[in-house]
C-alpha positions, 0 to 999 in steps of 0.5 A: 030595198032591193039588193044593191050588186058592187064589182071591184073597184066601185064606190058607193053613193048615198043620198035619200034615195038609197044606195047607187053604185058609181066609179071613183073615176066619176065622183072622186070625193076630195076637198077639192070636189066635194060640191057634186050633188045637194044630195051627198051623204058620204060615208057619215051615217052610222057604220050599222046603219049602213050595213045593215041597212044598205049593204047586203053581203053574200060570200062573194070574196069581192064583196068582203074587200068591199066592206074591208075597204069601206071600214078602213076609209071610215076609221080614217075620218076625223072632224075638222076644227071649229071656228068660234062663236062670230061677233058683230063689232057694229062697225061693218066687221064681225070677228071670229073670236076663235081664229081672231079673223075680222071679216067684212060683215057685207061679204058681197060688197067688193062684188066678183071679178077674176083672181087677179082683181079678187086679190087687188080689190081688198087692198084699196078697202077704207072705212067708210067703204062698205059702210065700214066705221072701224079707221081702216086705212087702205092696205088693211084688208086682204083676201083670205087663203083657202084655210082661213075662209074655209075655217069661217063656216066651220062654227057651232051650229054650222054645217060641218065637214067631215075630213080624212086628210084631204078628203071630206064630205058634208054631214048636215042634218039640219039641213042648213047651207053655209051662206044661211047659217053665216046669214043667221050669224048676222053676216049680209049678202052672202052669195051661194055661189064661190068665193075666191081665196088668195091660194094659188094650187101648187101645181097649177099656177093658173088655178086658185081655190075657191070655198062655195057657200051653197055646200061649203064645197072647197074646190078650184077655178080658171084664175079668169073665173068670175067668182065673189070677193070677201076681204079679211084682216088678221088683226091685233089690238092696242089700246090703253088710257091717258092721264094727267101726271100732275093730276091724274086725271085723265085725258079726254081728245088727246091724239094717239097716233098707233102706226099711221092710223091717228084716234082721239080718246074718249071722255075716259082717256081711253082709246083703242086700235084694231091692227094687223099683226106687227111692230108700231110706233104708239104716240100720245100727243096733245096741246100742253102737254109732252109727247110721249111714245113707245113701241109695240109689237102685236100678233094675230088675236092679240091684245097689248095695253099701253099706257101713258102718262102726259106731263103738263108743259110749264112756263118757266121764265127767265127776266133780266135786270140791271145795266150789265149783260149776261145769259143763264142757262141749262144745258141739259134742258136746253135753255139758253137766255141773254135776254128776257125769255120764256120756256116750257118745260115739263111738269117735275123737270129738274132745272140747273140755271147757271149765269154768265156774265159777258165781258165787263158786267157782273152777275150779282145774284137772284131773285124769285122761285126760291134762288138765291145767291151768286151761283146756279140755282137749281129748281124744280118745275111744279107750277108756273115759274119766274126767275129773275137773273141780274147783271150789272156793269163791272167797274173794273172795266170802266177805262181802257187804255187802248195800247195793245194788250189793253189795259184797263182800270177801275176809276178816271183817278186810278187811271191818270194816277197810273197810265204812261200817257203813251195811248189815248184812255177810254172811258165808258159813257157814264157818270163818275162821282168826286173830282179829277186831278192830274198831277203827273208831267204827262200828257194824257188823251181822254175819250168818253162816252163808250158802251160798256164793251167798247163797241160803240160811242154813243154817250157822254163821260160826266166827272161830277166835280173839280177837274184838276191839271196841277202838271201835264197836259189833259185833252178831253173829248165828250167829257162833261164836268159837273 
């Protein structure tokens, strides 16, 4: 090979053919333009290599600041980091499993279009888009920085930069492109032309950069430039099982609800979401039983396990019985009955059912799943539970003189024993055992046939026996005497 002549200033050009000298004005090797020629080797071969075998030196003091330059610039190189071995999810994406990137395995199907559309395109992406199958929603996906798709094709085997800073060249003596290599790694469609990425130059705001796929060049374009669109997510993962508090087992098509994406479990319990990095809200629902929910906070190449653990929903019924009327209830557990009713609880919930008699009724105790007694019963729910609450009329009520404040006395006899006879007497519509004797000079008014609370007249008083007037006077009314 002859001898190559260099003047101050000159650079050196490297390529198959040899050595050519050319301006840095001319091809200024920076990460912005590192895609001049298929040809470029810059810099890369052994340092011996190149001296010896490219450069001879004379005694020209031109010459040694040449070398002196070349031998500077070299010790400032250092190899890029690596991306990490790319998986296929077999659902329409790959991930890096180094930068935990997921990229759209189709890397061409949003097509090209300028920046401003390359920036918009990836927001709208949705499963089963791009024959997607992972539940992504609408605002999943995004268009990747410069530093992120650069990093994609700087895995093992791949092509490989070489960079000082900002200046790098292409060190491939496979002879492999990136588009090829990220082909063989099971992406599809990638184009060897450049893709956008959503980095604007700082100062340019109408240029963006761009990563090409041929060189693995990254350089910068018009921001009306028609160029490729690849979107990406940063993800994170949640996932977990379900089971049965009661049983253990676990539970199958149980709904969970991971931010506003919604999934139903495996046959194992099991489900799992793959997010972009953030706080949500995870929701286990499913028919029978209680909801349970938690919050997580993921970040990017993440993994939190949530757990959950469903309480079964157990019918507790509460049954009324007897004449009288009255309510049981749990506060804390919200349940309130004045009739007979049902309510579900969760599995192992504490219950403290308290009765309460209404006006003019008695609670007289309990029957069924273990209560007992006059007071609050308090139980456990294990099982489906039947309670039974009863209530009869109190009878200290069952005749009201109607004077203002009423006056009220437990039988007819005690009443005309008693009353001034200055206002009627009230009696409920019920039967009255023994007989009846006024023996007062009074005259006493007597209405029967009351509901227990005196609301309504509705039934007939009956004295089963003698009725007796041995002084005064007794005017009745739906009075029956037997």
């Amino acid at each position: 090979m002859a001898k190559t002549d260099f003047t101050a200033g000159d650079g050196i050009f490297i390529n198959t053919m040899g050595v050519e000298k050319y301006k840095p004005k001319d091809y200024f090797i920076s990460r912005a333009l590192r895609e001049v020629a298929p040809t470029i080797w810059i810099l890369l071969q052994p340092l011996d290599t190149i001296f010896k075998k490219y450069i001879f030196l004379g005694s020209s003091p031109v010459k040694l600041r040449l070398l002196i330059l070349i031998l500077s610039s070299c010790s400032l190189f250092s190899t890029a980091a690596l991306a990490g071995i790319v998986t296929d999810n077999g659902n329409g994406t790959m991930t890096d499993t180094s930068t935990g990137l997921l990229w759209l395995k189709n890397s061409s199907c949003l097509g090209s279009t300028n920046w401003a559309g390359a920036v918009d395109l990836p927001k709208s992406l949705a499963s089963p888009a791009c024959n997607l199958a992972d539940n992504s929603q609408a605002g999943d996906w995004r268009l990747p920085t410069k530093e992120e798709l650069d990093s994609l094709i700087r895995g093992p085997g791949a092509p490989q930069m070489i960079c000082s800073g900002d200046l790098c060249a292409i060190y491939n003596p496979a002879g492999e492109n990136p588009n090829a290599w990220l082909t063989a790694q099971g992406f599809t469609s990638v184009q060897t032309g450049y893709y956008w990425t959503s980095t604007t130059v700082i100062d340019n705001s109408g240029k963006g950069w761009t990563v090409g796929m041929t060189y693995g060049i990254v350089n910068t374009a018009d921001k009306i430039s028609t160029l490729f669109v690849w979107p990406v997510r940063s993800v994170s993962t949640v996932t977990g099982t379900l089971s049965d508090s009661a049983t253990a087992s676990p539970l199958a098509d149980t709904t969970v609800t991971v931010g506003t994406k919604s999934m139903q479990t495996d046959s194992a319990g099991a489900y799992t979401a793959i997010m972009a990095p953030g706080s949500y809200s995870v929701t286990a629902t499913k028919s029978g039983y209680q909801s349970r929910n938690a919050t997580v906070t993921t970040t990017t190449n993440q993994t939190i396990v949530r757990n959950f653990s469903l309480k079964p929903m157990i019918p507790v019924t509460i049954s009324f019985t007897g004449a009288g009327s009255g309510t049981v209830s749990d506060a804390a557990a919200g349940l309130s009955c004045g009739s007979n009713c049902q309510n579900n609880f969760a599995w192992s919930t504490s219950l403290n059912l308290t009765p309460a008699p209404l006006p003019y009724s008695l609670f007289t105790g309990w029957s069924g799943a273990g209560c007992s007694g006059t007071g609050p019963c308090s139980l456990t729910v294990t099982a489906l539970t039947t309670v039974t609450a009863n209530f009869i009329f109190d009878t200290a009520f069952s005749v009201r003189q109607d004077a203002t404040p009423y006056i009220y006395y437990p039988s007819l006899q005690n009443a005309l024993d008693t009353t001034a006879g200055n206002a009627p007497l009230l009696a409920w519509g019920t039967s009255y055992a023994g007989g009846l004797n006024l023996t007062r000079a009074i005259a006493v008014k007597l209405y029967g046939g009351y509901t227990a609370d005196y609301s309504l007249r509705t039934g007939v008083t009956t004295i089963n026996g003698r009725l007796t007037v041995a002084k005064g006077s007794l005017q009745v009314d739906r009075v029956s005497i037997r």
